[in-house]
mmCIF file of the N, C-alpha and C atoms, coordinates in Angstrom:
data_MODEL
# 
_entry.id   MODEL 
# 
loop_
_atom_site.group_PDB 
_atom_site.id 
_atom_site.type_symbol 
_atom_site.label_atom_id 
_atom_site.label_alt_id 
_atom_site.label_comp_id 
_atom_site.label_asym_id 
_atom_site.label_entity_id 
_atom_site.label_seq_id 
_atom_site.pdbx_PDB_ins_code 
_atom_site.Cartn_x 
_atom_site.Cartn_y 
_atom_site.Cartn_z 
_atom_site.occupancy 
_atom_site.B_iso_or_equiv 
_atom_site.pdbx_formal_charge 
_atom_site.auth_seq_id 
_atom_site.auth_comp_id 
_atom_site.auth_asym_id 
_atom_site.auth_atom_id 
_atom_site.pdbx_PDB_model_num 
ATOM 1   N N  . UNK A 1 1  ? 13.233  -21.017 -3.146  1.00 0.00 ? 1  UNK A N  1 
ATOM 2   C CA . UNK A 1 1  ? 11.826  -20.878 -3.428  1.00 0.00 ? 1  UNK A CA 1 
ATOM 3   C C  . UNK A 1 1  ? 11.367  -19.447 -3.142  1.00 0.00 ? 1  UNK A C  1 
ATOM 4   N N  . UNK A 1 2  ? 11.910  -18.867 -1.864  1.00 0.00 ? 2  UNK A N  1 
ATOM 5   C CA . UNK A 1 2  ? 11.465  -17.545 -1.776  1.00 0.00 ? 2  UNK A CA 1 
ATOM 6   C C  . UNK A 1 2  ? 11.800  -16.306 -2.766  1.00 0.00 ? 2  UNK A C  1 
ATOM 7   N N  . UNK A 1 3  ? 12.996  -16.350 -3.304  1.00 0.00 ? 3  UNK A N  1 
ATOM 8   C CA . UNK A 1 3  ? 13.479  -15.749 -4.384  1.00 0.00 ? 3  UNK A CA 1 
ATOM 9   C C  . UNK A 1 3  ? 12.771  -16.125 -5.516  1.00 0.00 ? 3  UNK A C  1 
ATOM 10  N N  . UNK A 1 4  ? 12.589  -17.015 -6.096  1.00 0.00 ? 4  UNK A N  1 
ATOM 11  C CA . UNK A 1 4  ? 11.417  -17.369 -7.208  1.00 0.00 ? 4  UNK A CA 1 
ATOM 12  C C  . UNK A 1 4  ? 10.560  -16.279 -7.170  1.00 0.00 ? 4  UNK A C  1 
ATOM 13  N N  . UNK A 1 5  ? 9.552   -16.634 -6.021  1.00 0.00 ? 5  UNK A N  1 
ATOM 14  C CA . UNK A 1 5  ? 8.317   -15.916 -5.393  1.00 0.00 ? 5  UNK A CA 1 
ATOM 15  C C  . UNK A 1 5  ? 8.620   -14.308 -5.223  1.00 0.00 ? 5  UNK A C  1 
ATOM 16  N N  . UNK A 1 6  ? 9.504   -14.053 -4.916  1.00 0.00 ? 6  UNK A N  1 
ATOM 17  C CA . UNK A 1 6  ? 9.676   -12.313 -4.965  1.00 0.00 ? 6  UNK A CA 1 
ATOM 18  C C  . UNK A 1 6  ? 9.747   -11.756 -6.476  1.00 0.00 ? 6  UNK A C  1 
ATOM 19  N N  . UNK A 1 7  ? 11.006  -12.456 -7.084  1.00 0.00 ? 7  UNK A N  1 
ATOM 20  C CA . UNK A 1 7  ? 10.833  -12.415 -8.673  1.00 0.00 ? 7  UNK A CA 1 
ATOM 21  C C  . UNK A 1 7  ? 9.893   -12.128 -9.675  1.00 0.00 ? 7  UNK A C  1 
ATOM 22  N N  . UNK A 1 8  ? 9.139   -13.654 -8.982  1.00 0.00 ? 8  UNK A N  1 
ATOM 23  C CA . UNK A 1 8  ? 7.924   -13.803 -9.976  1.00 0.00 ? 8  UNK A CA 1 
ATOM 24  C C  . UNK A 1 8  ? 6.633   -12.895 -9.779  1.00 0.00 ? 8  UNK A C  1 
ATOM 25  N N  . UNK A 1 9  ? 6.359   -13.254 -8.428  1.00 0.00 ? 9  UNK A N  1 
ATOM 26  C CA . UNK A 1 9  ? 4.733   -12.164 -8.344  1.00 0.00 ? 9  UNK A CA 1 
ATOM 27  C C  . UNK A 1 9  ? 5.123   -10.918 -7.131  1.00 0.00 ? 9  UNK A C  1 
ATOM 28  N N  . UNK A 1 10 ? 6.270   -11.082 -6.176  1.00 0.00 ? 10 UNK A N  1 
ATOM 29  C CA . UNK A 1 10 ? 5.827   -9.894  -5.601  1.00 0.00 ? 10 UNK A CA 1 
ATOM 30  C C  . UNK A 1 10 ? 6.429   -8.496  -6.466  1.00 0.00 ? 10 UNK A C  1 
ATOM 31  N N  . UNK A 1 11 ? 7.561   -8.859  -6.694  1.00 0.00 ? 11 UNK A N  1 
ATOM 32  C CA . UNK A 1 11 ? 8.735   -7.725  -7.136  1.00 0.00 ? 11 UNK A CA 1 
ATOM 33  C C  . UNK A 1 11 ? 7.584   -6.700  -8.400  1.00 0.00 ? 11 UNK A C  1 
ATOM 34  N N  . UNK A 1 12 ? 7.015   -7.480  -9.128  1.00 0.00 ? 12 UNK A N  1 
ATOM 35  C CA . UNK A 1 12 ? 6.436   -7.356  -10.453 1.00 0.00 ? 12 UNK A CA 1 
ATOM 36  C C  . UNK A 1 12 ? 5.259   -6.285  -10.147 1.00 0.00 ? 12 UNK A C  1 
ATOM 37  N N  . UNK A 1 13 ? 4.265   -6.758  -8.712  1.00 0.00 ? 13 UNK A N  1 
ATOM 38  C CA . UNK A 1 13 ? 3.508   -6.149  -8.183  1.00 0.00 ? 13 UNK A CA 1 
ATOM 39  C C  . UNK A 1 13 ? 3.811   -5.117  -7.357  1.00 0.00 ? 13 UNK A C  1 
ATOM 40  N N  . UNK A 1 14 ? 4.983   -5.356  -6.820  1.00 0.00 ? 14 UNK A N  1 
ATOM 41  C CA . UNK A 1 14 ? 5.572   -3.920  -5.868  1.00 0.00 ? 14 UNK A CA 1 
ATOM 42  C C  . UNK A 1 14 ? 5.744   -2.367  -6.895  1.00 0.00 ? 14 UNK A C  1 
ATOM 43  N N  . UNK A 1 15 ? 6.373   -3.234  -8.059  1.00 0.00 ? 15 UNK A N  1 
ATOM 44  C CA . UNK A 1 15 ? 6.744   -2.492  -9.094  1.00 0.00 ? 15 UNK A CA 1 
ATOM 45  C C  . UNK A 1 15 ? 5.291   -1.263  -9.935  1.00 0.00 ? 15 UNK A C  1 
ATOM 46  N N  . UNK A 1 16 ? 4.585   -2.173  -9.828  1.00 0.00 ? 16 UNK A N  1 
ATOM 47  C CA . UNK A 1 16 ? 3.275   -1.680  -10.169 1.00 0.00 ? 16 UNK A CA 1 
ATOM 48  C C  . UNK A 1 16 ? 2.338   -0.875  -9.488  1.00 0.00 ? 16 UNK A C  1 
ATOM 49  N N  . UNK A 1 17 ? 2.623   -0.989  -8.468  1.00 0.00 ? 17 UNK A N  1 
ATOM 50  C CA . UNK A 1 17 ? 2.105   -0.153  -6.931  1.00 0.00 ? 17 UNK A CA 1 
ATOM 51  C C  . UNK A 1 17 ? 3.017   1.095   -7.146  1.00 0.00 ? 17 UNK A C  1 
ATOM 52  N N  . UNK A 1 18 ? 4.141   0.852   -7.290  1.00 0.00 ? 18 UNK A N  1 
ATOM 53  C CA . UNK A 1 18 ? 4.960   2.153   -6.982  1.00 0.00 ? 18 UNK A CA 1 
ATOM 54  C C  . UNK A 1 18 ? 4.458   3.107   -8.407  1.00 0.00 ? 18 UNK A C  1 
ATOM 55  N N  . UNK A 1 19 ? 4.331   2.271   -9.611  1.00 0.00 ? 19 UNK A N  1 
ATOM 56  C CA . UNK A 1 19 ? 3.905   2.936   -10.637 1.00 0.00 ? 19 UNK A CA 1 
ATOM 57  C C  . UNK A 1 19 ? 2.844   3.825   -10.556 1.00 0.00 ? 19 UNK A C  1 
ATOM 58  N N  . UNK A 1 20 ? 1.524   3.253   -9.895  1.00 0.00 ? 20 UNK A N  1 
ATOM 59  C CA . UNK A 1 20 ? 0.657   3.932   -9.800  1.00 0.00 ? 20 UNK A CA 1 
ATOM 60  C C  . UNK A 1 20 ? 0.514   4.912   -8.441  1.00 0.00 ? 20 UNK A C  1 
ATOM 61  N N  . UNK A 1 21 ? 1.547   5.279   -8.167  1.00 0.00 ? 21 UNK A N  1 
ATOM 62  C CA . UNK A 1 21 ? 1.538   6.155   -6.756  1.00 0.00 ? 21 UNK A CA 1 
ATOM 63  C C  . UNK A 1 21 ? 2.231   6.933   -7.741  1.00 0.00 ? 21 UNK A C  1 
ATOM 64  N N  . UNK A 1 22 ? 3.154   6.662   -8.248  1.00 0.00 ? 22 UNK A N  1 
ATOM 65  C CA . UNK A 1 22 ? 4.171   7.895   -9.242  1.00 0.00 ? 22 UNK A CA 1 
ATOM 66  C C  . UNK A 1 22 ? 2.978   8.693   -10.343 1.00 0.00 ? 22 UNK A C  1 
ATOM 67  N N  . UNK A 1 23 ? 2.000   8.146   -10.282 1.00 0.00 ? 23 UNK A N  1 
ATOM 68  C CA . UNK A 1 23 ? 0.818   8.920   -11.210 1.00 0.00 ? 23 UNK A CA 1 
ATOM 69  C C  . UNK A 1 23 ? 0.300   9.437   -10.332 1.00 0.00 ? 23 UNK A C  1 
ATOM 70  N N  . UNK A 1 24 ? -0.177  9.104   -9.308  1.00 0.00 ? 24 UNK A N  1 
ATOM 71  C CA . UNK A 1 24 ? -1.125  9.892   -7.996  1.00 0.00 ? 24 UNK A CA 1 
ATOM 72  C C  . UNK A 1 24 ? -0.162  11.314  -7.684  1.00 0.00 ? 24 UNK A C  1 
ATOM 73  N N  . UNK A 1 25 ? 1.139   11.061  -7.375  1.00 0.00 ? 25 UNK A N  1 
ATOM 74  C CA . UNK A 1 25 ? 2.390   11.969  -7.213  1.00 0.00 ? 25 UNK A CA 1 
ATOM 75  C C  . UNK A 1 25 ? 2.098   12.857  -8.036  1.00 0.00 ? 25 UNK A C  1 
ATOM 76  N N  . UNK A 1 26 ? 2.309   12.337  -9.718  1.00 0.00 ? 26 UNK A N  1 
ATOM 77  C CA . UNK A 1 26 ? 2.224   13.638  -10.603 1.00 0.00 ? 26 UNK A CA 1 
ATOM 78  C C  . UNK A 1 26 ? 0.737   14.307  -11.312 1.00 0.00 ? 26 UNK A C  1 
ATOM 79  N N  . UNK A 1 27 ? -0.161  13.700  -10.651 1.00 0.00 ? 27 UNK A N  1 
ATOM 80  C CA . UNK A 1 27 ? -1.290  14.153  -10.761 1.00 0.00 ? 27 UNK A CA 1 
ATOM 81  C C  . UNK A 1 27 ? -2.074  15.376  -9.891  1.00 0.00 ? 27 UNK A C  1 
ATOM 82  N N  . UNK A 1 28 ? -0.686  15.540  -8.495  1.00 0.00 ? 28 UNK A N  1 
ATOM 83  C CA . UNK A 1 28 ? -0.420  16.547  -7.475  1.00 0.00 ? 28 UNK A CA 1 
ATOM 84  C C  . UNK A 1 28 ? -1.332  15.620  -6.355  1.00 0.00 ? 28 UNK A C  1 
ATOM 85  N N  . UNK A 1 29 ? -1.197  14.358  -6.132  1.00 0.00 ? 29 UNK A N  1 
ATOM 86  C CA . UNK A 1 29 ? -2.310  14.028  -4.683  1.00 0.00 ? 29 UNK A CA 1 
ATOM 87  C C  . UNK A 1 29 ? -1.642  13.809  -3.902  1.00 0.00 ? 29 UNK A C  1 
ATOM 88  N N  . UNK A 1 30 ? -0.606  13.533  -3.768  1.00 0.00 ? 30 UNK A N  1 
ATOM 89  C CA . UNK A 1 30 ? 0.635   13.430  -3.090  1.00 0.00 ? 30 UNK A CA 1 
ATOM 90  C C  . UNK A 1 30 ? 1.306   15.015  -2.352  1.00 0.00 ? 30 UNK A C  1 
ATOM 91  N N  . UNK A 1 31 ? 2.005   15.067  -1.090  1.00 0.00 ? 31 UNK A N  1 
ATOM 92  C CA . UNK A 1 31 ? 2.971   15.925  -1.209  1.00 0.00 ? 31 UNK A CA 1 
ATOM 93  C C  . UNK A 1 31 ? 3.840   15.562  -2.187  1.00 0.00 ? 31 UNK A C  1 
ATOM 94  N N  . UNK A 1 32 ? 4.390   16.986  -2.356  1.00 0.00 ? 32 UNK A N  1 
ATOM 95  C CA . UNK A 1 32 ? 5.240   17.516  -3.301  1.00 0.00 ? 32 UNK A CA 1 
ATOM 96  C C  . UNK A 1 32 ? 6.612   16.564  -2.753  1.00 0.00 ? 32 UNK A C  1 
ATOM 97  N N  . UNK A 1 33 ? 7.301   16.259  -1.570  1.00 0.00 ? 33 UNK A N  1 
ATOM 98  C CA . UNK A 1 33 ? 8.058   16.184  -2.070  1.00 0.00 ? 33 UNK A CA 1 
ATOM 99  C C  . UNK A 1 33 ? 8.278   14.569  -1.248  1.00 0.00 ? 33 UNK A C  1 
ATOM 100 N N  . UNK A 1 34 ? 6.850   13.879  -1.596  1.00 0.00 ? 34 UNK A N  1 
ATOM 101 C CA . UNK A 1 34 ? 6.575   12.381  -0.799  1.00 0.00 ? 34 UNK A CA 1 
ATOM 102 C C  . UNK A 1 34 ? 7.651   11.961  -1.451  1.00 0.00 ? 34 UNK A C  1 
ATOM 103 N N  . UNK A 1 35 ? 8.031   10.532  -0.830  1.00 0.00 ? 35 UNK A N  1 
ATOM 104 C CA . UNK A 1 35 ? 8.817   9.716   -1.474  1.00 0.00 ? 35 UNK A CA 1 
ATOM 105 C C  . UNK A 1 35 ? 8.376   8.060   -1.767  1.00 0.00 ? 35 UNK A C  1 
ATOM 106 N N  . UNK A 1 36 ? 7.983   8.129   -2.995  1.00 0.00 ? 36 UNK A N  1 
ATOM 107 C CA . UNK A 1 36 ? 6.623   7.378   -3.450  1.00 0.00 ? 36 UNK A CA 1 
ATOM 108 C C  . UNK A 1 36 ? 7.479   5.620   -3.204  1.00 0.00 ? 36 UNK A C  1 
ATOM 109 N N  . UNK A 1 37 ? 8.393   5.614   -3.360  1.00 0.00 ? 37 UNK A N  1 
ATOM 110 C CA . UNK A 1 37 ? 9.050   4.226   -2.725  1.00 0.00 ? 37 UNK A CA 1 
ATOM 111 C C  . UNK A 1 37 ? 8.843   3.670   -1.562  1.00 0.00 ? 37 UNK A C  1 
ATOM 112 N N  . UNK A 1 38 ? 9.527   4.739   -0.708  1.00 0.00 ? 38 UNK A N  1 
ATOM 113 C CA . UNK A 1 38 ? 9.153   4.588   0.989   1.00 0.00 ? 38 UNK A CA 1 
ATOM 114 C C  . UNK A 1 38 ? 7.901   4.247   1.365   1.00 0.00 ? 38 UNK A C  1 
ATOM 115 N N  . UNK A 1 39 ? 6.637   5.114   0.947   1.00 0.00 ? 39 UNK A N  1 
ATOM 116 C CA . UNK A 1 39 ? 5.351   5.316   0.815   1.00 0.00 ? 39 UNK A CA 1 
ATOM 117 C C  . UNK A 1 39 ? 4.918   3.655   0.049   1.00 0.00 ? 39 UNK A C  1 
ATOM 118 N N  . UNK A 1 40 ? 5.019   3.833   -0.716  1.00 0.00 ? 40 UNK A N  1 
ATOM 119 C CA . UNK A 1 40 ? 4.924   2.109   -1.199  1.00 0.00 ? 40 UNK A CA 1 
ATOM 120 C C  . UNK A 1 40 ? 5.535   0.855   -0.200  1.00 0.00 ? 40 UNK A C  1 
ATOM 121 N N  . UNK A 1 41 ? 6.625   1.201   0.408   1.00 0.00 ? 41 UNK A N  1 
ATOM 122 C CA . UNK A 1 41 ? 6.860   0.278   1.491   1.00 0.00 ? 41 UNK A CA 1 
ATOM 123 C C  . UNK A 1 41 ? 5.663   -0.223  2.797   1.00 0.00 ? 41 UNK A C  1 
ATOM 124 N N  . UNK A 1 42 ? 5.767   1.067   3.378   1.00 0.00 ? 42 UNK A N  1 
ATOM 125 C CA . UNK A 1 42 ? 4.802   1.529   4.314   1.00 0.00 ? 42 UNK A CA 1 
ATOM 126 C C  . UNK A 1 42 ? 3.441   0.818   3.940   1.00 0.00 ? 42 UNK A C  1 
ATOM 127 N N  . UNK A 1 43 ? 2.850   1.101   3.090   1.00 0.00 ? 43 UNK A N  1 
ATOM 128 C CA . UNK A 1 43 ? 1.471   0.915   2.886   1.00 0.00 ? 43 UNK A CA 1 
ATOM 129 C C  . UNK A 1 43 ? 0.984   -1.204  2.476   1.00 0.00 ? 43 UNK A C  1 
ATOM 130 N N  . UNK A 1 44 ? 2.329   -1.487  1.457   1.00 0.00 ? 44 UNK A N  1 
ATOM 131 C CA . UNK A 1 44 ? 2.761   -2.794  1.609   1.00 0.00 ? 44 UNK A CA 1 
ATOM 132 C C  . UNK A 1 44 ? 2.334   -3.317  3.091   1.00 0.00 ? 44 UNK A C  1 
ATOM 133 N N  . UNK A 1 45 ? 3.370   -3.116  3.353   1.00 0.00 ? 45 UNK A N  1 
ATOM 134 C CA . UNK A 1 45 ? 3.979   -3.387  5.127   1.00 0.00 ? 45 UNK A CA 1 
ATOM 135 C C  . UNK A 1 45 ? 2.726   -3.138  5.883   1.00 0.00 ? 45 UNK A C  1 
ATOM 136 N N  . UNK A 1 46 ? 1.918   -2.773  6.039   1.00 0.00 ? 46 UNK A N  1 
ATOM 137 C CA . UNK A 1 46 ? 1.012   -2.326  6.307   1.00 0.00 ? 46 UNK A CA 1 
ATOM 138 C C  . UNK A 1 46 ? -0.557  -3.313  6.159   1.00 0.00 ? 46 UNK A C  1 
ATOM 139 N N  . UNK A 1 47 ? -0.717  -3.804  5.150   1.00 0.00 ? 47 UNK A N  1 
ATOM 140 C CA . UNK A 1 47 ? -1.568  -4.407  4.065   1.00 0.00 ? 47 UNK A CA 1 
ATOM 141 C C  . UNK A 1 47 ? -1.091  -5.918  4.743   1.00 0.00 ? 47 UNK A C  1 
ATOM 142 N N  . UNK A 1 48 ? 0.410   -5.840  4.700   1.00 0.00 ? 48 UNK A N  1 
ATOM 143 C CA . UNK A 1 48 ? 0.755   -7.388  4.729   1.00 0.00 ? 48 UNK A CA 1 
ATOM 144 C C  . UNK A 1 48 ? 0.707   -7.979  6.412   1.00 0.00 ? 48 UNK A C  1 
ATOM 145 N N  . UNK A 1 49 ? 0.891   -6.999  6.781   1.00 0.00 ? 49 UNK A N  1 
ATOM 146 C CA . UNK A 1 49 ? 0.872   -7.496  8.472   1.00 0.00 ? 49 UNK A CA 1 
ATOM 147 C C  . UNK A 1 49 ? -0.768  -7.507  8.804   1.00 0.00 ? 49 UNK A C  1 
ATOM 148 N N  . UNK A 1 50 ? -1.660  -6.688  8.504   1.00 0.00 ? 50 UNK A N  1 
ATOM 149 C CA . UNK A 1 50 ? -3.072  -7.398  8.467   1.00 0.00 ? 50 UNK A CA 1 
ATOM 150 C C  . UNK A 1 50 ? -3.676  -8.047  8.160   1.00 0.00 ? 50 UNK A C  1 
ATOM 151 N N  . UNK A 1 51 ? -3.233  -8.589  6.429   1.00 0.00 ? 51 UNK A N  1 
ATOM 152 C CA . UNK A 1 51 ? -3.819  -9.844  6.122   1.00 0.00 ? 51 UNK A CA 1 
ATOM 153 C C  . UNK A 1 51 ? -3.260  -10.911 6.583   1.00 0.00 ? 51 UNK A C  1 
ATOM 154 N N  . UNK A 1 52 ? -1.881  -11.068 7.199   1.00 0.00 ? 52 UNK A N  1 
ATOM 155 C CA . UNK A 1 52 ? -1.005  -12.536 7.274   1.00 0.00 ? 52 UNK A CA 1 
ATOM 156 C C  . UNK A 1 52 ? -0.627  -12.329 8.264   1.00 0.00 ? 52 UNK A C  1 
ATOM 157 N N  . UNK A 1 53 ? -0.104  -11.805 9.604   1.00 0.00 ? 53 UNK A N  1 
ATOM 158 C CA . UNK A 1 53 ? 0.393   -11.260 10.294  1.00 0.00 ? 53 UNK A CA 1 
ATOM 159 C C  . UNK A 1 53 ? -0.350  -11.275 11.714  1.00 0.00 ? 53 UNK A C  1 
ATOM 160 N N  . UNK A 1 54 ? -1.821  -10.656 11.698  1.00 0.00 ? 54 UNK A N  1 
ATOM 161 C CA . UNK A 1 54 ? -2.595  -10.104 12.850  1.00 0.00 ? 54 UNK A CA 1 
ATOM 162 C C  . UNK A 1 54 ? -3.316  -11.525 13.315  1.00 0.00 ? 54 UNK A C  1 
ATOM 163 N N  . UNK A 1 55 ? -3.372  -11.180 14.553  1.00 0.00 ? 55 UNK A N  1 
ATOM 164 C CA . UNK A 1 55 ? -4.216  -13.011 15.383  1.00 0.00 ? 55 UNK A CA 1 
ATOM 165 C C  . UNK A 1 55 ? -5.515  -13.126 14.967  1.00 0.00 ? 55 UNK A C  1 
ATOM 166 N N  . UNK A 1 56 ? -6.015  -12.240 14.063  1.00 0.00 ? 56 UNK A N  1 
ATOM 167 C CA . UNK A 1 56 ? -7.124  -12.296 13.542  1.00 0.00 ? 56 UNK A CA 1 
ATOM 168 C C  . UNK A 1 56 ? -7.224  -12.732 12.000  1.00 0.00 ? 56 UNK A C  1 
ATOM 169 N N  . UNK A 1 57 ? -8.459  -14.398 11.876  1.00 0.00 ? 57 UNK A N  1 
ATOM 170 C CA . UNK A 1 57 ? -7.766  -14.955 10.635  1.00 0.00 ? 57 UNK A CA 1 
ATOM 171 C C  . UNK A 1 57 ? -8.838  -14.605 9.699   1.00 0.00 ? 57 UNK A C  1 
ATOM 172 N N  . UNK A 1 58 ? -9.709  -13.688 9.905   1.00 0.00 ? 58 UNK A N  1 
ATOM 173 C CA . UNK A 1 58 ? -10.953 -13.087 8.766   1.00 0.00 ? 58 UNK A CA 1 
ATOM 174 C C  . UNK A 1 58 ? -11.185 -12.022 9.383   1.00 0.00 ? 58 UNK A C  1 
ATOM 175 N N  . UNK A 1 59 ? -11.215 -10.849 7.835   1.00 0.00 ? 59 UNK A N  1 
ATOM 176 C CA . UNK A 1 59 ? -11.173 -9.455  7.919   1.00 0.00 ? 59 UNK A CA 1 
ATOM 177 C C  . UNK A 1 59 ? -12.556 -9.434  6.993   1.00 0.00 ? 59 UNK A C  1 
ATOM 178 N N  . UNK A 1 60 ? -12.637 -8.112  7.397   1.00 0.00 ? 60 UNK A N  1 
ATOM 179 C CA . UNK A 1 60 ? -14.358 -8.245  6.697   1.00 0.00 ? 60 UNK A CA 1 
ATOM 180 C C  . UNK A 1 60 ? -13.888 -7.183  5.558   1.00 0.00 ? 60 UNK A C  1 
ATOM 181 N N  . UNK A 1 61 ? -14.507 -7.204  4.259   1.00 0.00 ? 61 UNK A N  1 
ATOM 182 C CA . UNK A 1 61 ? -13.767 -6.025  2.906   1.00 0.00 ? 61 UNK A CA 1 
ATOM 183 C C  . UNK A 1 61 ? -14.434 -4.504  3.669   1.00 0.00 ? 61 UNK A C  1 
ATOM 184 N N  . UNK A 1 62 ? -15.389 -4.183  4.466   1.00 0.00 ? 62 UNK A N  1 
ATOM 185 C CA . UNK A 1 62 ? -15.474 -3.037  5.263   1.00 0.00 ? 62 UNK A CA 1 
ATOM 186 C C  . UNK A 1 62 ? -14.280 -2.572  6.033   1.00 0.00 ? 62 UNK A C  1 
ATOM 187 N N  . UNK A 1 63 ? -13.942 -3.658  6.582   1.00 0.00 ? 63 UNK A N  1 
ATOM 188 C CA . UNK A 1 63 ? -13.011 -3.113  7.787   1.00 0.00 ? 63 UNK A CA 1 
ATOM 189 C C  . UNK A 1 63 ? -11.466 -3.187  6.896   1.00 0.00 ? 63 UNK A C  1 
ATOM 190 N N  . UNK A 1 64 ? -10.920 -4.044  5.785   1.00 0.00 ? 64 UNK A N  1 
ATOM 191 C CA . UNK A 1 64 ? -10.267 -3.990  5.209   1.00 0.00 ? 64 UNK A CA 1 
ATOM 192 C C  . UNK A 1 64 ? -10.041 -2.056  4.543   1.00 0.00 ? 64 UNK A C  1 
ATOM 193 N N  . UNK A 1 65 ? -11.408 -1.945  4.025   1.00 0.00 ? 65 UNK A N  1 
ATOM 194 C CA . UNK A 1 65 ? -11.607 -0.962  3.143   1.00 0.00 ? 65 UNK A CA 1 
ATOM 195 C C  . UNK A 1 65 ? -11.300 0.472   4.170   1.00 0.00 ? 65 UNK A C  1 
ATOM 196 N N  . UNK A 1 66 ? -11.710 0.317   5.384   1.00 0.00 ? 66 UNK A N  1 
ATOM 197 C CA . UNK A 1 66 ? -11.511 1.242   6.459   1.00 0.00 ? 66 UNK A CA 1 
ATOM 198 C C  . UNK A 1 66 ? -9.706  1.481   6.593   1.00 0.00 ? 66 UNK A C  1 
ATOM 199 N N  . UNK A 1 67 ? -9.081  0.077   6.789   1.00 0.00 ? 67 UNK A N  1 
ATOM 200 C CA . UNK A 1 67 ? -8.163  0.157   7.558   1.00 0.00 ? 67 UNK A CA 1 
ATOM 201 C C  . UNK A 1 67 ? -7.095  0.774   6.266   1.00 0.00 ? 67 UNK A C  1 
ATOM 202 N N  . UNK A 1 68 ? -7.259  0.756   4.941   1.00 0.00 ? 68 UNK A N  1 
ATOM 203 C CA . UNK A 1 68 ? -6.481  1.378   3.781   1.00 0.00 ? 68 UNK A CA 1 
ATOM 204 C C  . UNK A 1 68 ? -6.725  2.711   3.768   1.00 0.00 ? 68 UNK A C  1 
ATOM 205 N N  . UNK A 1 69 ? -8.184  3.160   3.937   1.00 0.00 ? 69 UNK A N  1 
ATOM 206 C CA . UNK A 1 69 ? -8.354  4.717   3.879   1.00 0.00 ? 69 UNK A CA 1 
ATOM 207 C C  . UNK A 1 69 ? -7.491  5.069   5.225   1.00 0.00 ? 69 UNK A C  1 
ATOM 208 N N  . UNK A 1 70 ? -7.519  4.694   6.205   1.00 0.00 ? 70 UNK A N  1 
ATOM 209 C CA . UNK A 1 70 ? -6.934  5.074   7.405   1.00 0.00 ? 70 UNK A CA 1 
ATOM 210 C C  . UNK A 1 70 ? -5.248  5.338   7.376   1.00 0.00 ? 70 UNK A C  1 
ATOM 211 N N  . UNK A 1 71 ? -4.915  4.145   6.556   1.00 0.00 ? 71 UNK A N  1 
ATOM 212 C CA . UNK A 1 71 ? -3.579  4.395   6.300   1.00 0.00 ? 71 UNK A CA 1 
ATOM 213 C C  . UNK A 1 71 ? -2.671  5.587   5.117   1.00 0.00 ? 71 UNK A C  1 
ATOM 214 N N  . UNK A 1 72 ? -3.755  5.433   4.126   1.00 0.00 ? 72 UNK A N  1 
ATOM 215 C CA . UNK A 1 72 ? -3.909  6.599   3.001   1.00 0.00 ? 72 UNK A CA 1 
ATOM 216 C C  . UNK A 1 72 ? -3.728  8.454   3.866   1.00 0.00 ? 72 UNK A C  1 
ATOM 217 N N  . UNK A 1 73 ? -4.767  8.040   4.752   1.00 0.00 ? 73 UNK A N  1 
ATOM 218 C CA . UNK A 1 73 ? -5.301  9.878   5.215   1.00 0.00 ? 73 UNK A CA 1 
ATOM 219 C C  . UNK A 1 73 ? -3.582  9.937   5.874   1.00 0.00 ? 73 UNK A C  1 
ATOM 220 N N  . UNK A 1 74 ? -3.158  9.059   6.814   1.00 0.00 ? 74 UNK A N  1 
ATOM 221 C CA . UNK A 1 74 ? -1.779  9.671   7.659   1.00 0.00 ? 74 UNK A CA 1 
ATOM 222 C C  . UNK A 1 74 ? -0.574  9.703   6.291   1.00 0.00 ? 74 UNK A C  1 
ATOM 223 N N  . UNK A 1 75 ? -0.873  9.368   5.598   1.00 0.00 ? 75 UNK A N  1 
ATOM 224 C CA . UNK A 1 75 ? 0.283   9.856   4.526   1.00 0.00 ? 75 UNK A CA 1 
ATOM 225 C C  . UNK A 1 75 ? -0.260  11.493  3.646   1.00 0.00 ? 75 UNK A C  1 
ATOM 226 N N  . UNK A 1 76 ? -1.737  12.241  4.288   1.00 0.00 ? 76 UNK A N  1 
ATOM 227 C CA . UNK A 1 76 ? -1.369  12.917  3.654   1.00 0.00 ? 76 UNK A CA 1 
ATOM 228 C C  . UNK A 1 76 ? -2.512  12.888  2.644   1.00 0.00 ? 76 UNK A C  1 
ATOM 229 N N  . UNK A 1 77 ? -3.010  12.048  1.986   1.00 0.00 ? 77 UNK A N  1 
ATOM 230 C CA . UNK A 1 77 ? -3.740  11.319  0.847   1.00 0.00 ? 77 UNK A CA 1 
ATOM 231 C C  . UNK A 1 77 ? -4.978  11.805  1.122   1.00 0.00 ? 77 UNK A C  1 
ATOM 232 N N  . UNK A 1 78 ? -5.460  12.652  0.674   1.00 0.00 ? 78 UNK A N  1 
ATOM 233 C CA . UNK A 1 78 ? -7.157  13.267  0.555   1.00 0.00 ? 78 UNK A CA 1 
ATOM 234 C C  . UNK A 1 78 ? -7.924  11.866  0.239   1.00 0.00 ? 78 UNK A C  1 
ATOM 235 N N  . UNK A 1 79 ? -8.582  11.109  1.246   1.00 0.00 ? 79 UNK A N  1 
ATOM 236 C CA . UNK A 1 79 ? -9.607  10.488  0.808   1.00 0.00 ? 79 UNK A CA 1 
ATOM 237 C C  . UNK A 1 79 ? -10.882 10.579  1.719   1.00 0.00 ? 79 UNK A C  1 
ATOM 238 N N  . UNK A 1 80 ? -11.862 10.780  0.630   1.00 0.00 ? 80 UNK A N  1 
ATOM 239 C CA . UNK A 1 80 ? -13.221 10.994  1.216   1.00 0.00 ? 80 UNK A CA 1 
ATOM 240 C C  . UNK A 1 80 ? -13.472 9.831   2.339   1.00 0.00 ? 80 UNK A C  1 
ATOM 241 N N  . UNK A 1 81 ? -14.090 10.076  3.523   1.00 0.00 ? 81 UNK A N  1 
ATOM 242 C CA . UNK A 1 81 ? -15.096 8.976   4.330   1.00 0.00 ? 81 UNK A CA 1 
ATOM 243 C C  . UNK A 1 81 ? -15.771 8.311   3.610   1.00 0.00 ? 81 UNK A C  1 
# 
């Protein structure tokens, strides 16, 4: 069942994440010489241990929205406050 599930919706979506970081990359928002896979791991990994993961079972889309810019700026990632 878990293989299904990676197959079907995560792999497809990982895939798509990495896509659109490989445009951020060549659009120059990225360092030059990030490694937009790894970086896609990280930020995953990241995303997934706060929504499913943390002893806390409701996130507010503020503090959600905080905790992505937060993770964005230490990679580097110019994003406005």
């Amino acid at each position: 069942m878990l293989e299904v599930y990676l197959e079907t919706y995560f792999l497809p979506r990982r895939s798509a994440f990495v896509r659109a970081l490989e445009r951020v990359h060549s659009a120059g928002l990225l360092a030059q010489d990030a490694d937009v896979e790894t970086l896609a791991d990280m930020l995953i990994g990241a995303l997934v241990y706060r929504l499913l993961l943390s002893l806390r079972s409701e996130h507010s889309v503020s503090e959600l929205r905080g905790h992505v810019r937060r993770l964005l700026r230490q990679t580097g990632f110019a994003v406005p406050t």
